[in-house]
N, C-alpha and C positions, 0 to 999 in steps of 0.2 A: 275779812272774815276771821273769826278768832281762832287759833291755832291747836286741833286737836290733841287728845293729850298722846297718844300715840297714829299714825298714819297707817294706813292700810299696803298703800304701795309709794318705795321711793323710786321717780324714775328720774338719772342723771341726765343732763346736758352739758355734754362734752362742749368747748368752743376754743380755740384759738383765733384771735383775730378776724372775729367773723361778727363786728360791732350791725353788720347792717342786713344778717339774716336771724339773729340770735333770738330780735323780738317773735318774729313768726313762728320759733321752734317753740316757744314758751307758751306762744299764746296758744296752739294745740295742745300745749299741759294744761292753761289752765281753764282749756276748754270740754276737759275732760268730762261725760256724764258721771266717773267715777270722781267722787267730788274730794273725797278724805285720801289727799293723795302728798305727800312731799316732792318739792322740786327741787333739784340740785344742781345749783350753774358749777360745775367745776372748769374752772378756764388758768389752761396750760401755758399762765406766765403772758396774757398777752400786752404786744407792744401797741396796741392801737388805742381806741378811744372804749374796748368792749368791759374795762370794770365799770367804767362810768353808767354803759347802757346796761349792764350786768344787775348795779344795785340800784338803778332806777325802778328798776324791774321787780327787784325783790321791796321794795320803801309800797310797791305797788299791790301786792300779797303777800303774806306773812308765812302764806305754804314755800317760798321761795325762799332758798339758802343760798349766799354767793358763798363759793368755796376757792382761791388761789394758789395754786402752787408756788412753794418759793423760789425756783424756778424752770425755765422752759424744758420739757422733757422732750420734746420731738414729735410724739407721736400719743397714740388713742388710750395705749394700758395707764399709765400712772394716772391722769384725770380718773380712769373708771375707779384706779385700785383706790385712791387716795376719799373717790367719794363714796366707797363703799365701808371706809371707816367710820364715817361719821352719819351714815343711810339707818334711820330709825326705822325703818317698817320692815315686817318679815318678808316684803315681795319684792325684788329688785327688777326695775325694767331700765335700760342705757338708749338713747338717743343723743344724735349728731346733731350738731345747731347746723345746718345747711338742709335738713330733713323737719319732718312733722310725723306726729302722730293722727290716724282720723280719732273721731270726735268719743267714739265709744271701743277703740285698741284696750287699755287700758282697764276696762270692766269685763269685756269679754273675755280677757285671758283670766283675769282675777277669779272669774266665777267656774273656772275649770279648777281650778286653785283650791279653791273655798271649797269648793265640793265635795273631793277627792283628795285624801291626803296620801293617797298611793304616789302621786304626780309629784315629778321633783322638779317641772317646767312646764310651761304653755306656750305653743307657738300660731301663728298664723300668718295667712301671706302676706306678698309686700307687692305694692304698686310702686311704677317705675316712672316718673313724669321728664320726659327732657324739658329744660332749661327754654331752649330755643325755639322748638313748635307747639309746649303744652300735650304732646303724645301721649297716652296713658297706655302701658303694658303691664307684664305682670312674670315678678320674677319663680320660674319654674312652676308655672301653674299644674302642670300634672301632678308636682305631689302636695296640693291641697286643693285637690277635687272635694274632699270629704271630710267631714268631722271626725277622727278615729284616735284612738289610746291605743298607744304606741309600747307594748310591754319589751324593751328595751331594742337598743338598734340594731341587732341583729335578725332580729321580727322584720326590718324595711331598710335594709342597709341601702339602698339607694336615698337617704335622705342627707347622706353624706354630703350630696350635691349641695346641698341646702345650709352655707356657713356661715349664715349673718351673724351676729351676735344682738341684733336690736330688734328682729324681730319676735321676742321672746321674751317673758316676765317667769323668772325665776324664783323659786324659793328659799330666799336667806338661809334655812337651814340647811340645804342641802350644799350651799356654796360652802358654808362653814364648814361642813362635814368633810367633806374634800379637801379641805381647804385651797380652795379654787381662786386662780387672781391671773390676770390677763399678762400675759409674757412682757417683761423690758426689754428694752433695746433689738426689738425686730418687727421687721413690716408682718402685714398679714398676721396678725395677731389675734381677729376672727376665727381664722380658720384651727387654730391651731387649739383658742376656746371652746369653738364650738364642737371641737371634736373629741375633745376631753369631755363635756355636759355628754356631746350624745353617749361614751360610751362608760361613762360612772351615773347616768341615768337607770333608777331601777323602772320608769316609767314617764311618760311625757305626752300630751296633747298633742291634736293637729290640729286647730282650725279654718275651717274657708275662707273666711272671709277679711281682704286687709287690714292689717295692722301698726302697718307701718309704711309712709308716704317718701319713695328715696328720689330726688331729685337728680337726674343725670345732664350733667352739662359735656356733651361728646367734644364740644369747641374750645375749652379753657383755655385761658392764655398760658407759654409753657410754667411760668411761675408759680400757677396757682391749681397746677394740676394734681387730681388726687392721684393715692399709691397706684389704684389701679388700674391709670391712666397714664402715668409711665412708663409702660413697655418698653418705650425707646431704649431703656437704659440699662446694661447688661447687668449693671449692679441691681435690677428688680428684678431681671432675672433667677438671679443668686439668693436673693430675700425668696423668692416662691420657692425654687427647692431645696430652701434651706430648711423652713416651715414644713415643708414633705417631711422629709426625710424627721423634724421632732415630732412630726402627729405618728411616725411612723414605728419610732421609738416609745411612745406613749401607748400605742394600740399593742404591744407585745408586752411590755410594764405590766399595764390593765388585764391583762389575761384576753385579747381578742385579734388574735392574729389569723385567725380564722376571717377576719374581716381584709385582710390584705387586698386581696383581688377585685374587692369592691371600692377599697381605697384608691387601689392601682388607678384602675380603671375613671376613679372620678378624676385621677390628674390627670390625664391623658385627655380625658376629652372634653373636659373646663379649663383647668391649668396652662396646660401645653396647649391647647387649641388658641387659646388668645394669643399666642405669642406665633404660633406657624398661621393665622389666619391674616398676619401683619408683615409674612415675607415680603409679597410683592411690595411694600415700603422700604426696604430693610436692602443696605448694598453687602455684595458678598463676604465683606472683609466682618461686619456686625454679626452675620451669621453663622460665619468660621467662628467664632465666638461665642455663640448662643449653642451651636454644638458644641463648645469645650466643653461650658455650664451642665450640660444638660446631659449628655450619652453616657457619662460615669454614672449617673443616679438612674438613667431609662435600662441599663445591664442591671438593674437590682428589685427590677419588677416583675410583675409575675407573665408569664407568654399568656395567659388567658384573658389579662385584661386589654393586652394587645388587640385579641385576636375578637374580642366585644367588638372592636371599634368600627365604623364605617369605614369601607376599602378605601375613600376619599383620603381621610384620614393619614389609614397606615402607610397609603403611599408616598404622602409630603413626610413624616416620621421617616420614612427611609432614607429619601431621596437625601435630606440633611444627613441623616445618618452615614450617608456612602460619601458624602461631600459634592453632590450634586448639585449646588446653591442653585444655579441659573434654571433648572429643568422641577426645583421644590416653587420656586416662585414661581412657573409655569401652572404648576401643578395646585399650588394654593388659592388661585385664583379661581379657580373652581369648585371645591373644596362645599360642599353640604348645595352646590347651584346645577347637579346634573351635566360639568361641563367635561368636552371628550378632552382627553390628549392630542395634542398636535398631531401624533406616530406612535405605532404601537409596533413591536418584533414578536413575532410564535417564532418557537421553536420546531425541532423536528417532531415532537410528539403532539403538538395542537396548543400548548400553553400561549398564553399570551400575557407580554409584560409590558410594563409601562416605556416608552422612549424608544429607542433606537439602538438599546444594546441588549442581549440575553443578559443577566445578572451571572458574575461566575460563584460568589458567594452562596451557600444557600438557605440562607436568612435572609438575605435581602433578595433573594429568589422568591421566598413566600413572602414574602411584603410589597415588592414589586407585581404580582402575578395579579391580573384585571380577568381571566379568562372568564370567572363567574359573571363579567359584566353583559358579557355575550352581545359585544357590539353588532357583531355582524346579521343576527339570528332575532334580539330585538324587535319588537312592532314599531314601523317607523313614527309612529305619534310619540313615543317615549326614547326615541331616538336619540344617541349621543353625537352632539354636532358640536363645534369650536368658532363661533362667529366672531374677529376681532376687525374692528378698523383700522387699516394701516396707517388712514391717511381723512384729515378733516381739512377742506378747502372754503375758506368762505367765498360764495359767488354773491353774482348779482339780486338787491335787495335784498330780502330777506330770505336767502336760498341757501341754502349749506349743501359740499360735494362730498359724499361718504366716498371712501374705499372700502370695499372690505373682502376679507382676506375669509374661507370656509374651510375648516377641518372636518375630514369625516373618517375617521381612524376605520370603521366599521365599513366604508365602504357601502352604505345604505344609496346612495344617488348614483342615477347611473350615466355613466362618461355622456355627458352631451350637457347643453345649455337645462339650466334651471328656475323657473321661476321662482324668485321670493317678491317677500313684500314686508315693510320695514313699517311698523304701528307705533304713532306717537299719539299718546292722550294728552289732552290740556285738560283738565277736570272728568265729565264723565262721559265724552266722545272722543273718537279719535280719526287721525289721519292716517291714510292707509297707501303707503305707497312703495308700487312694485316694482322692479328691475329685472336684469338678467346677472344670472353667476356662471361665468364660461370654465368647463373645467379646463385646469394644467393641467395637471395628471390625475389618476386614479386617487380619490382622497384627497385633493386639495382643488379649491374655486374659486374664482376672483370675480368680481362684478364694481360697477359703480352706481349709486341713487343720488336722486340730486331730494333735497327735502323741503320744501318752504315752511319756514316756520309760521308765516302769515296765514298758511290753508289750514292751521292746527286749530279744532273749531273750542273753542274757549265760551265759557259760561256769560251770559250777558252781566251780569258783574261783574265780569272778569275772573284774572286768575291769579292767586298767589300759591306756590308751592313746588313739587321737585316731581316730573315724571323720568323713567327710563324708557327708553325706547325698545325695543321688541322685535325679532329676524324672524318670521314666519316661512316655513313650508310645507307641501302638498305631496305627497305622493300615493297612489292606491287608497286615494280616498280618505286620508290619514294625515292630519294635521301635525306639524312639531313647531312648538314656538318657544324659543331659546334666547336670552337677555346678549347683547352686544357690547363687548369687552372695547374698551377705549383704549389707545396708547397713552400710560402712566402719564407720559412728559408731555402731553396735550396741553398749548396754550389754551385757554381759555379764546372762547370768540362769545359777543356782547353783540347786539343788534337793538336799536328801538324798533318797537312795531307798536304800531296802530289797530288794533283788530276792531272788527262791527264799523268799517266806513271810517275808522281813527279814534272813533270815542274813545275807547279804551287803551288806552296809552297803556304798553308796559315796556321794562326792559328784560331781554331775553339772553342767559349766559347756556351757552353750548360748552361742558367741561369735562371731564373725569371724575368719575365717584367721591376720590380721595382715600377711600377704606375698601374694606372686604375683597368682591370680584373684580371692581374699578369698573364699575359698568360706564356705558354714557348716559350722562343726566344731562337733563335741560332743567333749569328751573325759571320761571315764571316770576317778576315783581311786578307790582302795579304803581306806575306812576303816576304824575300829574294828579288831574283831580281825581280820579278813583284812587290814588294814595293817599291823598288828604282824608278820604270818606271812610277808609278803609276800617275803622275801629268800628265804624257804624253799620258795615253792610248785615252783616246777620240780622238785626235790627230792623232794617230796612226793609230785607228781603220777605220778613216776618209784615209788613204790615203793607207791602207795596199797593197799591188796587190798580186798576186798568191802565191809569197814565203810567203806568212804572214797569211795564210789560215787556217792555221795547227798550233798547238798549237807549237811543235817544232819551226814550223818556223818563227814562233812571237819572241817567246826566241832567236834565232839564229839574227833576223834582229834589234833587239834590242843589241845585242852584238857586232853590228857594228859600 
């Protein structure tokens, strides 16, 4: 198509070395319903084969500009700043080449744009797809419930939360007026952009509906992991608040330090939460360390955005704070999953604190104090109970020996034997099986289950996927069912099984979570011939007729 004389919207494509997802980021440019649009490969010096697939691309539409840096900068600003030199259209929108845009992003922000020349951006949500199961979620859907104009950020300072930089098409003028350009030489470069548009915005859109497709790979191999999938690394640490601390210098520059607390508050419980939600991964010696990082900059925040946060929360923040590593990783395992503490200590006047000591400080007195949790006084269906397995035995065939170990800081069960019963789903039924938990003392219960993985009733296709298993109890008519904490250093156990008489072949891994609360998962593969078939079942299941009812007869009409 012939090259307009000026473009509507330029939106960039950042790439480094990303020769083998670059075409699919383009080809949602130039799939765009917005048709009068510029494209711009700016590619950060790469050493692969990506200029070649780069000006293929462009030999392929005339709306495509290859743009190469002279050389490698590191990271996401100099590609954007560099193609923002040479970006002919007054609308600027940036995408990742490992990312897509849907098919009408693109117009829909343009026509908030077009509209309303009050608006100095258009934003809308993003869809979140992992890599590995095709999952479709959706980042921070609460605040784009609604279409609404935004008369600056102080009107909705919660959108602070919200610092993509690519979900949003911008108005060239307003970048220039600012003169606005994406920081060198620091990670998290987003955040620190986006919080400069939110607060030299004299106005900005919201809208519903996705506009941007971010692909999350939670598995990448360590070399090719993105920034903020680093964690591990105290130096990403240091990059997050270091970023703080300039958005934080920016918002008082700007005239809006009035926004502190709302600021505060967003690092605290996206920021810092990523990094304490990874304790229990993290040995003591990396976390004496991540407190060096971090309690110099948590003393220059404000006590109110502390004091927003879920009690979960402030009490892993302390626990690090006082140098409690072993009792924060206790603690973070539970962390947004309703789970008790091991032991709790009152005092002489009724407070109640986390662990097994009174706090003598008292700052970390109100940070430690759980009293509002009201363990004891609770309805037992919403009951805080501590279920961990001490101990995973493989027995005979396909039977696995639970340990498990019951905290009940609250004291809800009463001294004597308890019935539970332990629910595994393979698809959409489940196996349900009970035991006894003998108490030791007041507040702690020990029991064993034996589970057959073979009685777990599994769909006649079978099953591919990850359930967690589930500690169910009873009392006064009052159900509590609370997820089951695995030991981190759980080898992995592997079983074939046979389900429906053997048809279904799969293999069956008994393991630990690997993130979050470290629950136990079992996950499910299908092997043999219902592996072979497996691209095809939906398909299948879509057209089966009576011979295909029966698990035999699936295998049989598959063999045809």
């Amino acid at each position: 198509m012939a090259t307009a004389a000026r473009p509507d919207v330029t939106v960039t494509v950042i790439v480094y070395n990303d020769a083998e997802r670059l075409p699919r980021a383009v080809a949602s440019l130039r799939n765009q319903t917005l048709r009068n649009i510029e494209i711009i490969i700016s590619d950060d010096h790469s050493t692969d084969n990506t200029p070649q697939v780069a000006r293929e691309l462009a030999a392929q539409d005339d709306r495509i500009v290859y743009h190469r840096l002279a050389e490698n900068s590191g990271g996401c600003s100099a590609p954007r700043n560099e193609a923002m030199e040479i970006a002919r259209a007054p609308y600027l929108m940036f995408l990742d080449s490992d990312d897509e845009l849907p098919a009408d992003a693109v117009e829909s922000l343009f026509k908030e744009l077009r509209d309303d020349d009050t608006l100095d951006f258009a934003m809308g949500g993003v869809e979140r797809v992992r890599t590995d199961t095709g999952e479709v979620s959706y980042w921070h859907p609460h605040l784009f419930g609604r279409r609404r104009i935004v008369r600056g950020i102080a009107q909705e300072p919660g959108l602070l939360f919200e610092h993509l930089s690519t979900n949003k098409l911008y108005r060239r003028a307003f970048i220039d007026r600012h003169t606005l350009r994406f920081p060198l030489g620091i990670h998290y470069e987003d955040q620190l952009w986006s919080a400069q548009a939110y607060m030299l915005a004299r106005a900005f859109a919201v809208l519903p509906q996705p506009v941007y497709r971010w692909y999350i790979s939670p598995y990448e191999a360590v070399g090719a992991l993105s920034i903020s999938n680093q964690r591990h690394r105290i130096e990403n640490v240091r990059d997050r608040v270091n970023v703080a601390k300039l958005i934080d210098a920016f918002m008082v520059e700007s005239g809006h330090a009035d926004l502190k607390t709302d600021k505060d508050f967003k690092f605290l419980k996206h920021d810092l939460r990523m990094y304490t939600g990874d304790l229990p991964y993290r040995d003591p010696e990396w976390i004496k360390q991540f407190r060096d990082e971090v309690d110099p900059y948590l003393d220059t925040l404000a006590p109110e955005a502390f004091q927003r946060l879920p009690r979960d929360q402030r009490v892993v923040i302390q626990l690090v704070r006082d140098g409690r590593y072993e009792e924060a990783q206790l603690a973070s395992r539970g962390m947004g999953r309703g789970v008790a503490p091991r032991e709790v200590v009152t005092d002489g006047t009724g407070r109640t604190f986390w662990g097994s000591e009174i706090p003598a400080d008292p700052d970390s007195a109100s940070e430690l104090e759980i009293t509002d949790l009201d363990l004891r006084g609770r309805p037992f269906r919403t009951a805080m109970l501590r279920h961990e397995i001490t101990r995973v035995t493989p027995a005979s065939g396909s039977r696995l020996e639970l340990a498990v170990r019951t905290y009940d800081p609250g004291n809800q069960l009463p001294m004597g034997p308890a019935v539970a019963t332990v629910h595994v789903a393979g698809g959409s039924s489940r196996l349900s099986t009970s035991f006894r938990l003998d108490p030791v003392r007041p507040g702690l219960f020990e029991g064993t289950v034996v589970i057959d993985l073979a009685a777990v009733p599994l769909p006649k296709h079978g099953f591919a996927g990850v359930r967690h298993p589930v500690l169910a109890l009873t009392q006064h008519k009052q159900h509590n069912t609370s997820l089951l904490l695995a030991p981190l250093d759980l080898p992995r156990v592997r079983k074939k099984i046979g389900y429906h008489g053997g048809v279904a072949e799969h293999l069956v891994t008994v393991e630990p979570e690997g993130h979050g609360a470290g629950r136990l998962q079992i996950v499910w593969e299908r092997t043999g011939l219902f592996a072979r078939v497996e691209p095809y079942l939906p398909a299948l299941r879509r057209v089966a007729g009576p011979g295909l009812r029966t698990v035999r007869g699936l295998a049989k009409g598959l063999l045809k």
